[in-house]
C-alpha positions, 0 to 999 in steps of 0.5 A, a space after each residue: 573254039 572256047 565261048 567267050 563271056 564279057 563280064 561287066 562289074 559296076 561299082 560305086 565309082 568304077 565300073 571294069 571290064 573284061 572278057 572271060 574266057 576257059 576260066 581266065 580274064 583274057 583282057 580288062 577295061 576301067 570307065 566310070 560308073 558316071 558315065 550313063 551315055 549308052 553309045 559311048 559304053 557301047 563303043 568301049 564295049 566293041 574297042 573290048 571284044 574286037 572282031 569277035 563277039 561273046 556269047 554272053 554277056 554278064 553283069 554284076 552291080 552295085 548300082 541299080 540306075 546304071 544297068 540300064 544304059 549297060 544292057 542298051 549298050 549291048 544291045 547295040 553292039 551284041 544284039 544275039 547275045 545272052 544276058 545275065 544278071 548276077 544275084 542270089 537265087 542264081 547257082 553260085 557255086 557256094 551256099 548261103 547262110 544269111 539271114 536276107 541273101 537278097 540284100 548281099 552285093 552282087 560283087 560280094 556274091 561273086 567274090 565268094 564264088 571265084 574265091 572258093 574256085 581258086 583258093 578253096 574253103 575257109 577263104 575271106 576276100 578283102 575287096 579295096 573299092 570305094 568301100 573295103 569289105 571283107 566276105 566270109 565263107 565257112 569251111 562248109 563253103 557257105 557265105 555267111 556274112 562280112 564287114 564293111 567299113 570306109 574305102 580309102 577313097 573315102 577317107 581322102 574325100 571325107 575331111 575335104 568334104 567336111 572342113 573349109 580349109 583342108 584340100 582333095 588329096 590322093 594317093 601319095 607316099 608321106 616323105 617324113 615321119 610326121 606330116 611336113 604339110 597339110 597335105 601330108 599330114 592328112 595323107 599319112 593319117 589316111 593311108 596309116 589309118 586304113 592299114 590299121 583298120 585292115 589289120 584289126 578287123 583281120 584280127 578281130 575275125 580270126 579270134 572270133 571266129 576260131 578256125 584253124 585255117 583261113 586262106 585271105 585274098 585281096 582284091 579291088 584298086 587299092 588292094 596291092 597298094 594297101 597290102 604292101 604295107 601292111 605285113 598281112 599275108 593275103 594273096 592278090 587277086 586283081 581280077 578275081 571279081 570278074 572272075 567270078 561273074 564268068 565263073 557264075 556265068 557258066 554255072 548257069 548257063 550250060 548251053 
């Protein structure tokens, strides 16, 4: 029977789930980063495996105050289970050419792995989280930096946070060619916006850094929205982070 892995990505605003198993995610689950109650993490983590506990148990974050309740949480309901916890200094499947790797997110740690597995080298990830970020890894497969710039999430929230007047928005097709309302103006200006900032750091990377070809993948919760209207060719990869942390779980752990 092949082991089994739950794989647990926290981000900023979410954290997902999954169960990692002969190099594929077999099921996924979403709960918010928020929420710290160890014995509802703990439910959702049993409601995830079923009848048949992992082996292991691995983590990648973003979030250093939410490990904790994570790791209680398993406890709880795997108490045999091995745990991992993804940083640089593990085996990751790619080299590292960066000044300080300590400093890397570990989810960009892993979408490095799990892309080069999939797509081979040179490859950049695009991650469409809270923030959207773009991993390089060279043609020698080494990760050697990236570019971070504002998610969408936070382009909705930023006019409503720093005007009186302008309301929360969120994702939502604009009916006209100009914003008809205030609440259209600022979505087409969101949505419009962060497409073209995608477009001009992709262009900006590919003139400066001069390889002939470079393989684009696409992940994250906003990634296929996005992309359709971009007219960019990347490839959607929905579960490539999680991927990748039962990818490095398996490197280091030969058990």
């Amino acid at each position: 029977m092949q082991k089994t892995v739950a794989v647990i990505d926290i981000g900023n605003t979410s954290t997902t789930l999954g169960l990692y198993r002969a190099g594929r995610i077999i099921k996924m689950d979403r709960v918010s980063t928020g929420e710290r109650a160890w014995g509802g993490l703990a439910r959702r983590l049993a409601r995830l495996a079923g009848q048949h506990a992992p082996e292991g148990v691995a983590v990648a974050s973003v979030v250093p105050t939410a490990i904790g309740s994570w790791r209680r949480a398993v406890r709880r309901v795997w108490p045999k289970a091995d745990w991992l916890e993804v940083h640089h200094r593990l085996n990751l499947g790619v080299g590292i050419d960066y000044p300080r790797p300590e400093t890397i997110g570990a989810d960009r740690l892993c979408n490095a792995c799990a892309a080069v597995a999939r797509y081979g080298a040179p490859v950049i990830v695009v991650d469409f989280g809270t923030a959207v970020t773009f991993d390089i890894v060279s043609p020698a497969a080494k990760y050697i930096g990236g570019i971070i710039a504002p998610g969408l999430p936070l382009m909705f929230s930023y006019l409503a946070e720093k005007t009186a007047l302008l309301p929360r928005i969120e994702w939502g097709r604009g009916i006209h060619d100009v914003g008809k309302s205030t609440k259209e103006a600022m979505r087409l200006g969101a949505i419009w916006g962060y497409r073209g900032l995608v477009r001009e750091i992709e262009a900006e990377l590919n003139r400066r850094l001069g390889w002939k070809r470079i393989t684009y993948c696409a992940t994250g919760g906003y990634a296929s929205r996005i992309m359709r209207g971009t007219g960019l060719a990347m490839k959607i990869d929905k579960d490539l982070t999680l991927y990748g942390i039962g990818r490095i779980y398996e490197l280091n752990r030969t058990r």
